[in-house]
N, C-alpha and C positions, 0 to 999 in steps of 0.2 A: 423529547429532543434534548440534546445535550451542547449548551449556549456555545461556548467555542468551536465547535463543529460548524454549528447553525451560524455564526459570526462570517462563516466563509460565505454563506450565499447573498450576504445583506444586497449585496449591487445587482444580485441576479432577482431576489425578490423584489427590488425596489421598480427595475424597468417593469418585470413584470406585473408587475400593480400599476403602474403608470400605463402603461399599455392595454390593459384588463379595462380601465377608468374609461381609458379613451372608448373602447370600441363597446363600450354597455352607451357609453352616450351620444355614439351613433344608431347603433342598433343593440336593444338589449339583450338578444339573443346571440349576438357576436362573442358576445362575453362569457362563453360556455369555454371553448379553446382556452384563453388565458387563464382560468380558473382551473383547470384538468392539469395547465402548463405550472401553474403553483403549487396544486398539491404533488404533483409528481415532483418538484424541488423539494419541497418538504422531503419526501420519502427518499430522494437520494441523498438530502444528506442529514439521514435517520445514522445514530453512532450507539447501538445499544451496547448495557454493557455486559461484559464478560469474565468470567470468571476460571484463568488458566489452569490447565490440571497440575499435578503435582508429578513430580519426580527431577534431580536434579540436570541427569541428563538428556532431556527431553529438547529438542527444538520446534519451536512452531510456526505456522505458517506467518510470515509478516502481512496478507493482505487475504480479502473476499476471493472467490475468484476459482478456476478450472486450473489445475495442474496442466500447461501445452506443452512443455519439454522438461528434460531429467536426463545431466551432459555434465562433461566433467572440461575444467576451461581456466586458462590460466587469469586469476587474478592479478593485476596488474596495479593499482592504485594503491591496493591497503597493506596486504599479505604478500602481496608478489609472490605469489605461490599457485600452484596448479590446487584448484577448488571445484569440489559438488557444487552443480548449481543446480537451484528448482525453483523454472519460471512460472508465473501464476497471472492469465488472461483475468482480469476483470471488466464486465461490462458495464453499460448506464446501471442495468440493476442489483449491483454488488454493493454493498457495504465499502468505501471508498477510504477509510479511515486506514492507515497503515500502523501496525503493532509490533513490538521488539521479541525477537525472537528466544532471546535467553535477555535473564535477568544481568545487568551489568554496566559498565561505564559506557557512554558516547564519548569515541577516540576519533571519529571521523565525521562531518559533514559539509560533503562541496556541489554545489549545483553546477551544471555543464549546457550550455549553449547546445543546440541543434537543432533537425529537422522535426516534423512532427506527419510523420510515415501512421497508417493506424498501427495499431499495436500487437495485432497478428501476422503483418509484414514480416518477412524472415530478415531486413535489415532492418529493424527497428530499436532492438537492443541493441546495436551498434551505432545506426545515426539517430537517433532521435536523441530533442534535449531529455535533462535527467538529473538526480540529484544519488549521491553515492553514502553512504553508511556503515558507520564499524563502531559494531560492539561487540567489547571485551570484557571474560571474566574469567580472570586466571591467565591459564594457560593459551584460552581459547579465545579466538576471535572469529565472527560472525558478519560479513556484507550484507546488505542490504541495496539492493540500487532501484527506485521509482523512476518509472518511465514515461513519459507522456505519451499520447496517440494522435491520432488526426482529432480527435475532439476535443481530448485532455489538454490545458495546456498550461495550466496550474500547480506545479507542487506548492504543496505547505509543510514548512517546518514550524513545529514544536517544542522540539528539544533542540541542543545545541552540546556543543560541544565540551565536557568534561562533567554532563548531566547523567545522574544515577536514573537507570532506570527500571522496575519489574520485567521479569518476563509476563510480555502481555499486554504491558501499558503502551498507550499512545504515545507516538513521536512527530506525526503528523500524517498527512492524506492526500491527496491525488484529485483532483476536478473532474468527474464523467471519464468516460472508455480508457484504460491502461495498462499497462505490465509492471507487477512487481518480481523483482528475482531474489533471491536466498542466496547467498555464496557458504559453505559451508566445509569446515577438513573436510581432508578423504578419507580418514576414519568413521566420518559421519555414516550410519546406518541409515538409509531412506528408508521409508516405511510407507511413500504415495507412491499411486501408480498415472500417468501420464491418462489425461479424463478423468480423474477425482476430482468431485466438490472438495476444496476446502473453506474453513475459516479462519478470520484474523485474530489469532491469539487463543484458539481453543483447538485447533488441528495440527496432531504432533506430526511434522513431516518430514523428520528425523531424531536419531538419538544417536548421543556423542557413548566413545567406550565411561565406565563407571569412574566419578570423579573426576571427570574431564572439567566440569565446572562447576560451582557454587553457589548456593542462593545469597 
């Protein structure tokens, strides 16, 4: 387990110990549920680590999670520009940690008020609350936007704004069921197909033309 990750659940493991206590010292066999309800905390917020592949122009998936859409959609917040995007369904059982796409500066991050619709809602990316992300290296600049769901309702930020980061490293993570999205040029070459498994920070799901960006 990796402490700062695991720092997120303390208030989640703590009832759940308080609750686990209580119902062994009603009935000791109650205490089966709240012990299954623990280790299953543990394992979601399990953050192993990874080790990104190599090449400069490579983009990788920012989150755990199923490829649900691959649409082209005007950015509005960062780039103000018409952007690839590739949304990524994560469940309770995905790796919940969110990862930088390319290596580079953090130029943006603003968290947004909203509803909390589940995350395969087809207005979810629109109303649900959410936190927004831009990084830039060089020429190139990369979104990132974390969604919450009906169960999600937690972003965590990590980094901040004018923080170097690897492509690959943690920025922060997500609470149980959500949507992460990619914004990316339209030069960008996708390389998933909409129901691909990916992963956070080892699944290329796009590559920029040569020298687009820099380690």
């Amino acid at each position: 387990m990796r402490f700062q990750t695991l720092w997120e659940a303390r208030w989640i493991l703590f009832i759940e110990v308080l609750v686990t206590v209580g119902l062994y010292l009603l009935t000791p066999w109650l205490m089966v549920p709240g012990l299954l309800l623990i280790l299953f905390t543990f394992y979601f917020f399990r953050d192993p680590e990874r080790v990104p592949p190599g090449g400069e122009e490579v983009i990788l998936a920012a989150a755990d999670g199923v490829v649900s859409d691959i649409t082209e959609i005007e950015e509005v917040q960062i780039t103000h520009s018409r952007m690839k995007r590739v949304g990524i369904f994560l469940s309770v059982f995905d790796v919940h940690t969110n990862r930088a796409p390319i290596a580079g500066e953090v130029i943006y991050s603003e968290h947004y008020v909203g509803q909390f619709l589940d995350a395969r809602h087809k207005d979810a990316t629109r109303l649900n609350e959410y936190r927004m992300w831009g990084f830039r290296n060089g020429a190139t600049t990369i979104a990132v936007r974390q969604i919450t769901g009906a169960i999600a309702r937690r972003i965590v930020a990590w980094s901040k704004v004018g923080d170097t980061v690897g492509r690959g490293e943690r920025f922060g993570m997500i609470r149980f069921g959500s949507r992460t999205e990619i914004y990316m040029p339209l030069e960008a070459e996708i390389t998933v197909q909409v129901g691909e498994r990916v992963q956070g920070g080892l699944s290329v799901i796009a590559r920029l033309p040569a020298r687009e960006v820099v380690e």
